[in-house]
N, C-alpha and C positions, 0 to 999 in steps of 0.2 A: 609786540610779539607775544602773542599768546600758546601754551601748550595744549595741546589735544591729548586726550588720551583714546587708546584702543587702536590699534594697527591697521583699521579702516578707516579713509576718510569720512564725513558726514557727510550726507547726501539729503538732506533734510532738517530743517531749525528745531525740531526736539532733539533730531540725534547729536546737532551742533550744540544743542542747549544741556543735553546730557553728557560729553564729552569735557565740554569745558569744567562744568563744574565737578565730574568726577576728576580733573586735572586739578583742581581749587583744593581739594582736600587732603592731596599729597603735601602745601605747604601752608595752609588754611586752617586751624579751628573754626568752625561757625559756631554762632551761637545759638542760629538754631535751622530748622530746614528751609524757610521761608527765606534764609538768606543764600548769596550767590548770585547765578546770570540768570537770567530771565529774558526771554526774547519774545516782541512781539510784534506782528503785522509783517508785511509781505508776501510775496511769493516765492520764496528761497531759489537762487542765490541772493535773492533782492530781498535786504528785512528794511521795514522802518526803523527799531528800535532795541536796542541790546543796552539794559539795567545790571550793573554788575554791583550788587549790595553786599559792602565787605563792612559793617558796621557791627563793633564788637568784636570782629576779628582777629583770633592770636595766628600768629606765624609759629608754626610748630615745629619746621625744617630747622638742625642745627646752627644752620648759617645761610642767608642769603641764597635761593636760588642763582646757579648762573646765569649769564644773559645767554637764551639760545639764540642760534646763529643757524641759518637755515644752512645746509650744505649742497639739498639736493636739487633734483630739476621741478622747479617752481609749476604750478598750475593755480589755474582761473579760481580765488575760492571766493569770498564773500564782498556785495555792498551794506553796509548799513547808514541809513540815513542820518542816523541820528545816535551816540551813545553816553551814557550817564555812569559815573562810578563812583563811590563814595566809599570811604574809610572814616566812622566819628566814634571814637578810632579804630586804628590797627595797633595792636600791642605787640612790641620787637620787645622778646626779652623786657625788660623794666621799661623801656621807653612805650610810649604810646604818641602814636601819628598820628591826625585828622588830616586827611585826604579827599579832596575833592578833583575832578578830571572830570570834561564835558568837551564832545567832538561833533561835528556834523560832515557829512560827504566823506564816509571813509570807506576804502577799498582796502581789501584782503587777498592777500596769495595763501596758497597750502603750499608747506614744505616740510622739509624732513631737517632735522637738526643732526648732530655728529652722532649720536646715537640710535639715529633710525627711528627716534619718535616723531609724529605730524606736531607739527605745529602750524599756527593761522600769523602769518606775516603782514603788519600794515603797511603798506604801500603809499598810500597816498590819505591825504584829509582836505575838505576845505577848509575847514576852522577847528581848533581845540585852545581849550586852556586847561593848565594845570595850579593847583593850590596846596600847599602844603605846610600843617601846621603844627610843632610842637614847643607845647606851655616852658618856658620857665623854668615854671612850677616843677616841671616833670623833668626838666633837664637836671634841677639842683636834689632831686629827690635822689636819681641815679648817680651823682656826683658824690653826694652825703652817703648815700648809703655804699659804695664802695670806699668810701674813705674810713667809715665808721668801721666797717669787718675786717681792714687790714691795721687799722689802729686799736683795735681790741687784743690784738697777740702782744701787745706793748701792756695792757692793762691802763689803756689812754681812750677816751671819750670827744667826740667830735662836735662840735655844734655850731651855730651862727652864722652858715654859709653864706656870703656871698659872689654870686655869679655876676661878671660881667665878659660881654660879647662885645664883640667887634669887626668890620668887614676890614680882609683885608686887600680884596682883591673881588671882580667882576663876581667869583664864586669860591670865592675864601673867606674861612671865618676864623677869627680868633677869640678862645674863652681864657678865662682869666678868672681863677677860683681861690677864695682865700677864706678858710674856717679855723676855727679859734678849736686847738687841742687844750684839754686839760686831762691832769694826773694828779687826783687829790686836790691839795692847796695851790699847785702851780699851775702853769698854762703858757701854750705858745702858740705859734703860728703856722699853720701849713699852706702853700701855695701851688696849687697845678697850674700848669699852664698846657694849652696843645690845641692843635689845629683842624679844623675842617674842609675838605674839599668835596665841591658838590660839581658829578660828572652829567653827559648828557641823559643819563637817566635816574636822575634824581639819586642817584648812591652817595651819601656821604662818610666821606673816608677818615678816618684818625690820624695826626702823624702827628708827631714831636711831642709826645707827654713827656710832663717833664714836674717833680714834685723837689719842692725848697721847704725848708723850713726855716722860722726864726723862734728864735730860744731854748735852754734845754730840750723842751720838752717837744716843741714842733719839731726840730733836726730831730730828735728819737725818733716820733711817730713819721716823719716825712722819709728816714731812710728805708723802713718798713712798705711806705703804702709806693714808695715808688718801684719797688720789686713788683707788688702787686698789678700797680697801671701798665707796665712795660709790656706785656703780650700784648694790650689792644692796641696797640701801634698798629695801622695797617687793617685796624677791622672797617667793615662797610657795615652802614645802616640804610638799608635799602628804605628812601620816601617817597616810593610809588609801586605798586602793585606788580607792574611788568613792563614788560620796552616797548617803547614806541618801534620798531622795527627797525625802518628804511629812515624815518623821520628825526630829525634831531629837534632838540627845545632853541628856542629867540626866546627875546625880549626876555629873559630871564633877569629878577629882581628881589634881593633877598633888603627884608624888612628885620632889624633888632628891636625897634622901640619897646616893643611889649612883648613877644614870644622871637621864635625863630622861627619866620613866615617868606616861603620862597614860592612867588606866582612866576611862569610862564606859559608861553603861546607856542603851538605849532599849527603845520600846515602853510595851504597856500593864502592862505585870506587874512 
């Protein structure tokens, strides 16, 4: 489901192609103007091809757009043959996604969401896959560096991160973090722990943070940094651009060995 803006529907692939990406920009940094949707070939409602280039992309809305949810009375809006999208990356806050999503034979309704805005509802697709991928690298950088700013009111120093993941479930993940505090000559242990749940639209949710420590100095710094982690319980990291509508994700498969890599399929094919 994608947002429209302007309180008239499109009636034409420029004003479709001008609508979406003036709606892109309410939750979009671009990098620059060559990025966004691009649409080409057809004869509207009929397009071949809709390119949505979110490459470099920061998320500038304070939190996750909600999923809109069409309320109103539905009409006939778009086919597209064929659509491409890519995130290398999208930046949420510290994190950074690479996103990739590729569909073919996909149908559109126009609808109105609870606030009287149009939006473009997908309906149906022959084939889509989704990809979705972040480093590591990127998960321990944001792990360290909130450890590190709540372990500095202690006058304690963070370092040596190790992350490890783990599935717990069809679309559970569990992390397991453990970095080495010091204060001057000593040193101890901190330990997060907490969970991920990945919904049918790629939102990955937080629950159970949970910070240990071991020895002087880790228990000092771990009773600190666990006041800090306790609001993001419950926060979403949205890893995908917007809802699939009507459609829900299969075949869903999330990969640890090297990054946090979650591929699925929709549609009927």
């Amino acid at each position: 489901m994608l947002p429209l803006s302007g309180k008239k529907l499109p009636s034409s692939a420029d004003e479709l192609q001008e609508s979406l990406n003036e709606s892109l920009t309410q939750v979009f940094s671009l990098p620059s103007d060559d990025a966004g949707v691009s649409i080409d070939g057809g004869k509207f409602p009929a397009i071949k091809t809709v390119t949505i280039d979110l490459d470099g992309a920061k998320v500038v809305a304070n939190k996750p757009p909600p999923k809109a949810i069409g309320v109103g009375k539905r009409e006939p809006g778009v086919r597209v043959d064929k659509l491409e999208l890519t995130g290398q990356p999208i930046q949420y806050e510290q994190a950074k996604l690479n996103l990739k999503l590729s569909a073919a034979g996909l149908k559109f309704d126009f609808d109105r969401d609870k606030k009287g805005k149009n939006v473009l509802v997908l309906t149906d697709a022959k084939s889509g896959k989704v990809d979705a991928r972040i480093t590591k690298q990127d998960i321990e950088a944001i792990v360290t560096e909130a450890a590190a700013v709540a372990a500095k009111q202690q006058g304690i120093t963070v370092q040596d991160l190790d992350l490890e993941l783990k599935c717990t479930g069809p679309r559970s993940i569990a992390a397991d973090v453990r970095v080495k505090a010091r204060k001057m000559l000593m040193s101890g242990v901190i330990r997060i722990t907490g969970n991920l749940e990945i919904d049918d639209d790629l939102n990955a949710t937080v629950s159970g943070l949970k910070c240990e420590g071991e020895g002087m100095i880790g228990t000092a710094a771990a009773g600190v940094v666990q006041k800090k982690i306790q609001p993001y319980n419950g926060t979403t990291v949205p890893l995908m651009a917007f809802s699939l509508g009507d459609l829900t994700l299969r075949d869903m498969k999330i990969d640890l060995k090297k990054d946090l890599h979650i591929t699925a399929a929709f549609g009927t094919g």
